[in-house]
N, C-alpha and C positions, 0 to 999 in steps of 0.2 A: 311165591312172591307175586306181586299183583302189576309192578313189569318187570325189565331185563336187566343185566347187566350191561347190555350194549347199548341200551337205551338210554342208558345214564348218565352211560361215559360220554356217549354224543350228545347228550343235553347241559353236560360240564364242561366241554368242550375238550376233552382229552385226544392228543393224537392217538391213530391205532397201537402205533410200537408201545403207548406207554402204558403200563397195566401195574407197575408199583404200587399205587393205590386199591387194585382191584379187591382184596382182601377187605380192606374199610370199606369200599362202595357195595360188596356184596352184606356187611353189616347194617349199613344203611338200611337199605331195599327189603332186608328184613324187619327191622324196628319200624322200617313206614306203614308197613303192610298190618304190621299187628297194631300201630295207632287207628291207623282208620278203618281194620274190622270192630276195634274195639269200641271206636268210639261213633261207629255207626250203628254198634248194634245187629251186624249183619257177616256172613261169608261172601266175600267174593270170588271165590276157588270153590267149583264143585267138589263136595263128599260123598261118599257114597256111607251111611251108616241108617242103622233102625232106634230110631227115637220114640221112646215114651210119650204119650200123651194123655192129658188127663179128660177126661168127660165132665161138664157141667150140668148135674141132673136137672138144669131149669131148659139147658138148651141140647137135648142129648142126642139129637139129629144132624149135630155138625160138632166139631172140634174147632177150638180155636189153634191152628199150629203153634208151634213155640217157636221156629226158625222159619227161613224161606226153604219151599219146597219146588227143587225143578221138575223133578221127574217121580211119579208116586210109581212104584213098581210093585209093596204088595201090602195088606195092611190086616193084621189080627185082633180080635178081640175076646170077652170072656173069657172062656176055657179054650183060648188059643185057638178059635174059630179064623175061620178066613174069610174074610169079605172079597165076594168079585168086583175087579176093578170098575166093573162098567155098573155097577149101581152107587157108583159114587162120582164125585165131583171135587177136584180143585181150584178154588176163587178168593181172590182177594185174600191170601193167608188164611183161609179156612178150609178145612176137610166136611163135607157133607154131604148124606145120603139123597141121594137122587127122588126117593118114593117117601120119602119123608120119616125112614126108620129110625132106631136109636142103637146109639154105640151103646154097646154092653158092658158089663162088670160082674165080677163074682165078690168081691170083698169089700175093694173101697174102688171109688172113682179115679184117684190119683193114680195115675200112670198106668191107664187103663187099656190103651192101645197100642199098640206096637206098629209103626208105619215108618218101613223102609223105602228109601227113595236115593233120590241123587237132592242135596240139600245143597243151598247158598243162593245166591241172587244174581241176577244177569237180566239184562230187560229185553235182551232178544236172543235166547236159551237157543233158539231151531238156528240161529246163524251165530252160535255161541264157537265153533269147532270150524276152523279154515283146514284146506287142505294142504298138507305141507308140499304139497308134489314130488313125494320121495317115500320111499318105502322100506319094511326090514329089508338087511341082504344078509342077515345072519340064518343059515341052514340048518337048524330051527336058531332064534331065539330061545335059549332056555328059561323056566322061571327065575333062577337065579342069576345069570349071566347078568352084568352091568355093563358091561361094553356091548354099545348098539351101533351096526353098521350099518351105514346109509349109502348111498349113491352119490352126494354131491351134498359137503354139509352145508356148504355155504353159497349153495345157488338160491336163485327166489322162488319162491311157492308160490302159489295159486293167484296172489291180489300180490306180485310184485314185491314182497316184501324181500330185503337182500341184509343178511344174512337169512335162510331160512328155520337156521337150529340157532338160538342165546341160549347163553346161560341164564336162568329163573323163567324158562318154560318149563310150561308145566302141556304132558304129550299125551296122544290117547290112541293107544293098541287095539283094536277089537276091545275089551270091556274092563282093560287096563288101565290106568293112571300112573306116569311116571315122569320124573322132573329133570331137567336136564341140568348136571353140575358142573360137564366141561366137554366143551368143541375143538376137537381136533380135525383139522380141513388139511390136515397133509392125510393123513390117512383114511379121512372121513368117518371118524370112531366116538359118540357120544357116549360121556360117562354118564351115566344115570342113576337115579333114585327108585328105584322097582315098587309097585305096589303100594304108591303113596294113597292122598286121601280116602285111605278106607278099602281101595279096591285089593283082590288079591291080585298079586304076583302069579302070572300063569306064562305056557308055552307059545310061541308064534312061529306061524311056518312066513320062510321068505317069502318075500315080496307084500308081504299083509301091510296094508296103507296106514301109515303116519296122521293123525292130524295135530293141530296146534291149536292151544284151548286160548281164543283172545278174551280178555276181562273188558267189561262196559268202560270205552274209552275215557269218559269222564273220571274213574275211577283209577286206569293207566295213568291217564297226567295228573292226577294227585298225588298218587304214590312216588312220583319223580319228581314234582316237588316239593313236598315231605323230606324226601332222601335226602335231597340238595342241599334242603334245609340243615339237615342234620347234618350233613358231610361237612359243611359250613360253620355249623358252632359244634365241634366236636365234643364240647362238654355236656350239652344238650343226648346224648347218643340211647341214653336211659331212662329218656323224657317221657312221660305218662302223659302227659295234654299235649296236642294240636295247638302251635302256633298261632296266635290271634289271627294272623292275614290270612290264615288258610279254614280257617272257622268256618266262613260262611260257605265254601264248596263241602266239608263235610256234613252240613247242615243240610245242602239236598238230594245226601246219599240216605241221613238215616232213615232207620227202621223204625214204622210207628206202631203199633197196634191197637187196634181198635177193635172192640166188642161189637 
């Protein structure tokens, strides 16, 4: 989700004790999230996945991406060759060889390279990930445990933020991705979703740092008012277009492409 559960509640104005609705608002927060990746055109939740890319034999020195790329980590070509990172270059949604080389193929152009990364959009990726100021305390974390023990769920992390664990954070382990589904601050025990976008599910020893993946705020407060939108005409809940008043903020999130 592209924000919180507690975010929403405080933007609806619900007191703490009351969470009857919580079930609907976490419905919400999801249908908002999939309007406005949809209809930007774009991720806003880092994945980690290897994408197909086609080559265009007029411009065979660069790739046009199909998605936005955060992180390029390793990228194949032809007969499953490996290109090193450092003769290449990410700009402007496009992949291209630093010496002016050509992406290869053996058969046909289409889906001719294979480039694995961390994919979606974020306009400042390096201060994408705050620290939560809290760390595993489970003696290992196992891959599969979902109950994740912290220190203090509901103190503030690093920039003041109080709670520091919601519900619809999305967390980052060492080279893990996992979502958080529910905050227990009597025991300090986050239920989790292991292994989400794309990443595997691996082991963690205690103490390994926590952080918390913030999405471009402009994209935060749209998703809360989307939700609201929706919580609000609840027959709307299945709605495929973006509200008229909310048009022109989705308007300069989308994704353009250009050759």
């Amino acid at each position: 989700m592209l924000a919180t559960l507690y975010a929403l509640r405080q933007d609806l104005g619900f007191a703490a004790s009351d969470t009857a609705e919580d079930a609907r608002l976490l419905s919400c927060l999801t249908a908002a999230t999939a309007l406005i990746e949809s209809g930007a055109g774009r991720r806003f939740r880092p994945s980690l996945a290897t994408r197909p890319q086609s080559i265009d034999p007029r411009h065979a020195s660069e790739i046009l991406l199909d998605a936005d790329l955060l992180t390029l980590q390793s990228v194949t070509h032809g007969a499953n060759e490996v290109i090193a990172l450092n003769q290449l270059q990410v700009l402007a949604g496009r992949l291209s060889y630093l010496n002016g080389q050509s992406f290869r193929y053996i058969d046909s152009p289409e889906m001719a390279v294979n480039v694995t990364g961390i994919w979606g959009f974020h306009e400042d990726w390096a201060n994408a990930w705050r620290q939560s100021s809290d760390s595993v305390q489970n003696a290992p974390l196992t891959s599969s445990a979902t109950a994740l023990t912290v220190t203090d769920a509901d103190g503030t992390d690093i920039n003041g933020v109080l709670p520091r664990f919601q519900v619809g954070q999305l967390l980052q382990i060492e080279a893990e991705y996992v979502s958080v589904i529910s905050v227990n601050t009597v025991t300090n025990v986050l239920t989790v979703r292991r292994g989400v976008q794309g990443t595997p599910a691996a082991s963690h020893a205690q103490n390994i740092v926590i952080s918390i993946y913030q999405p471009p705020r402009a994209v935060e407060l749209l998703c809360l008012r989307v939700a609201g939108w929706l919580y609000r005409e609840p027959n709307t809940i299945n709605a495929t277009a973006m509200p008229p008043m909310l048009a022109p903020a989705l308007q300069m999130i989308r994704r353009v492409r250009v050759r």
